[in-house]
N, C-alpha and C positions, 0 to 999 in steps of 0.2 A: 047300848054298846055302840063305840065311834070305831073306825078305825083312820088310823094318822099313817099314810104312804109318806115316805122321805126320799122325794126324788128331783132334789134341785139340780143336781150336776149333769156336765155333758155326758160324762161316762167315758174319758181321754183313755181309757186303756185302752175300747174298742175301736178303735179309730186303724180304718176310714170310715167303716161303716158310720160313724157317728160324727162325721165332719162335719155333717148340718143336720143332724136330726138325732133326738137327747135321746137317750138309753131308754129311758121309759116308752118312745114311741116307736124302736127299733119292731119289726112284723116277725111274730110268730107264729108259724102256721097263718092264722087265717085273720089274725086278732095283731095287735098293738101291746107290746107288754104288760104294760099299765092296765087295760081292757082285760087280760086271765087274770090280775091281781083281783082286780072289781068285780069280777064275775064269779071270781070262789066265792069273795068274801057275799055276796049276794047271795050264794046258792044257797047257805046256812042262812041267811035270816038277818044279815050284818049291812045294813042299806045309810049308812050314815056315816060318810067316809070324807077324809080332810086330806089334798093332794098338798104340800109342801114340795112348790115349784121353783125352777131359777132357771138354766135354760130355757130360750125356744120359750116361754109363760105362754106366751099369750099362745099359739099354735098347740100347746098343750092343753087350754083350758075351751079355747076352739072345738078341737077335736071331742073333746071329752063332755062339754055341754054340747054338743047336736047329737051325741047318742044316752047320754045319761040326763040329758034337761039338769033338772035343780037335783039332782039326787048327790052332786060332789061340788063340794065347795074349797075354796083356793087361798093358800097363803103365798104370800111371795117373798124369796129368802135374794136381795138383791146382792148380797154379800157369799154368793154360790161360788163365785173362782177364788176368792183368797180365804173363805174359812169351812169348816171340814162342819161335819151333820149336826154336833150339838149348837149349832149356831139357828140351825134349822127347825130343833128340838123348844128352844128359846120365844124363836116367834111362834110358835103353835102352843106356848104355853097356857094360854086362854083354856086350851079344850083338854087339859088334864087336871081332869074332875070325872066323878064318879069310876065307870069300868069304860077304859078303852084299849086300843089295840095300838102298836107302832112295829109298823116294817118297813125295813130296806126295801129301796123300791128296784131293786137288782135281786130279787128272791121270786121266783117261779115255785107253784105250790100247787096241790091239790087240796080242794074245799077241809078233806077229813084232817089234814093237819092244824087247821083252824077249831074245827069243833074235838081235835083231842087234848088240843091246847087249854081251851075254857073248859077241861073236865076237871082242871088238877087249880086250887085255890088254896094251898096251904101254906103259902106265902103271901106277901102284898105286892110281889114281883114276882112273871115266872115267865122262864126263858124257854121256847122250844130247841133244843138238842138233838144232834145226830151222832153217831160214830163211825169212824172208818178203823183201817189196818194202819194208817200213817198220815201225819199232817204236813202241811209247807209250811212256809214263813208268812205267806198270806192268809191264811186261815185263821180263823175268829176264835180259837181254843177255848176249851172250859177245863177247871176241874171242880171235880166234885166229889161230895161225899155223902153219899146216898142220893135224894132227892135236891141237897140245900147248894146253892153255889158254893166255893171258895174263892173262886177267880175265876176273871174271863178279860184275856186280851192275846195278842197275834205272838208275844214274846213272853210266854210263858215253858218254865222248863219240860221239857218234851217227855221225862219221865215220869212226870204227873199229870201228865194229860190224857181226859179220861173221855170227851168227846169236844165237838162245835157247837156253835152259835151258829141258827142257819139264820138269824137277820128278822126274826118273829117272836113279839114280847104281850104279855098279857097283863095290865093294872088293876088290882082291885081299887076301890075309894081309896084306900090307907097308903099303896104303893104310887097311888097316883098323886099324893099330898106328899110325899118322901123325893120322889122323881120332881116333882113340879120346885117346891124349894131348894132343892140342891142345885135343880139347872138355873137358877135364880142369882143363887149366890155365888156360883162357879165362872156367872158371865159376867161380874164384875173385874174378874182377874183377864185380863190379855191375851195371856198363855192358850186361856179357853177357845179363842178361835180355833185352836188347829188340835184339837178333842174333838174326839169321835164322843158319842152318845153313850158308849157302853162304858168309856171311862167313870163316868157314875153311879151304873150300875154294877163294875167292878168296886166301887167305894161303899155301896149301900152290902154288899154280898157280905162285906167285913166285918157289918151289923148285923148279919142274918136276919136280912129280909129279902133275900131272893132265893128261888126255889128252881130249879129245871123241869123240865116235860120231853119226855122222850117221841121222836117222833119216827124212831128206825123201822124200816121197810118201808115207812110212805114216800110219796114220789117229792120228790122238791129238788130244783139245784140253783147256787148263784150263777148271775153272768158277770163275769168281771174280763174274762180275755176273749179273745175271738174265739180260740177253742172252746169254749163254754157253749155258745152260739148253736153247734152241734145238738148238744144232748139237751137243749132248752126247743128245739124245734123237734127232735123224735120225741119229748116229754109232751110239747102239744099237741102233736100227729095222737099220741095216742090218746091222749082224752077226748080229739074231738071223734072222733071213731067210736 
């Protein structure tokens, strides 16, 4: 089991904070973003992790080899300001084979949503899911129908939306050889640079081969605004406690 972090960009929504130092390296509580991502995924047993960088590379990869040595190895996505994650997805295509993991590297998580994620395998693709009372225009939407996807993108009609995408995806073999040719043939087209990742996982879900996993009551939130910032620092206060 790998897991593939996707955290090439500055992160421009948080800005200032982020005028010289990428999203991933923003301090949380006591740790470096990117460092509670590695450290769930470690507390389960998951030590084999692929950082997909583009800001700040090398200060990222600095930081990250003198506390982790060899344990994270580095892609560099030099096309990070002018095209969106599946571009990201692309260059790390090498390492989707067998079972691996891909998240947003803007996802703040506790370990158990990782180990309840690899419970559920009755897909070849399965997305971890939350729900609220109400969603925005920025929000990752799903719908679904029972377990199986139907859709998942930010402009989906709001009376069929049944929960989110918190930015955490789990491949078996079968889902990783579906994912891996689609990002293949989709980055011949143009257009694809400015595709987000989940655009093909919205494509593959048509074929029913993608599945959801609920992960409601555990702890997790995105950063994407400064007020995010907030409940991603009381989220690490309390675990490190």
């Amino acid at each position: 089991m790998k897991a593939i972090i996707l955290c090439a960009g500055q992160g421009r929504r948080l800005l200032p904070h982020t005028e010289s130092t990428p999203k991933c390296l923003l301090t949380i509580a006591d740790k470096h973003f990117i460092e509670w991502q590695i450290d769930a995924l470690s507390e389960i047993g998951i030590n084999h992790i692929v950082a997909v960088v583009g800001y700040a590379a090398q200060r990222i990869e600095s930081i990250l080899k003198n506390k982790y040595q060899n344990k994270i190895s580095f892609i560099y996505n030099p096309f990070y300001e002018i095209a969106d994650n599946l571009a990201s997805c692309w260059m790390a295509k090498e390492h989707f084979y067998d079972d691996f993991l891909i998240l947003n590297g803007d996802t703040l998580f506790e370990p158990s949503i990782i180990s309840t994620l690899l419970t559920k395998n009755d897909f070849p693709i399965t997305l971890a899911t939350d729900k609220k009372d109400s969603y925005d225009d920025d929000d990752m939407k799903v719908i679904t129908q029972g377990t199986q996807l139907i859709s998942v993108g930010k402009k989906l009609p709001l009376d069929k939306v049944n929960g989110e995408s918190i930015g955490v995806m789990h491949f078996n073999p079968r889902g990783a050889e579906l994912f891996r040719q689609t990002v293949e043939t989709l980055m011949y087209q143009p257009e694809s640079l400015q595709k987000w990742y989940l655009s093909i996982i919205d494509e593959l879900a048509a074929n029913n081969h993608v599945g959801t996993c609920s992960v409601h009551g555990l702890d997790w939130t995105e950063v994407d605004f400064v007020q995010d910032l907030e409940r991603a620092r009381s989220l690490a206060e309390k675990w490190s406690k």
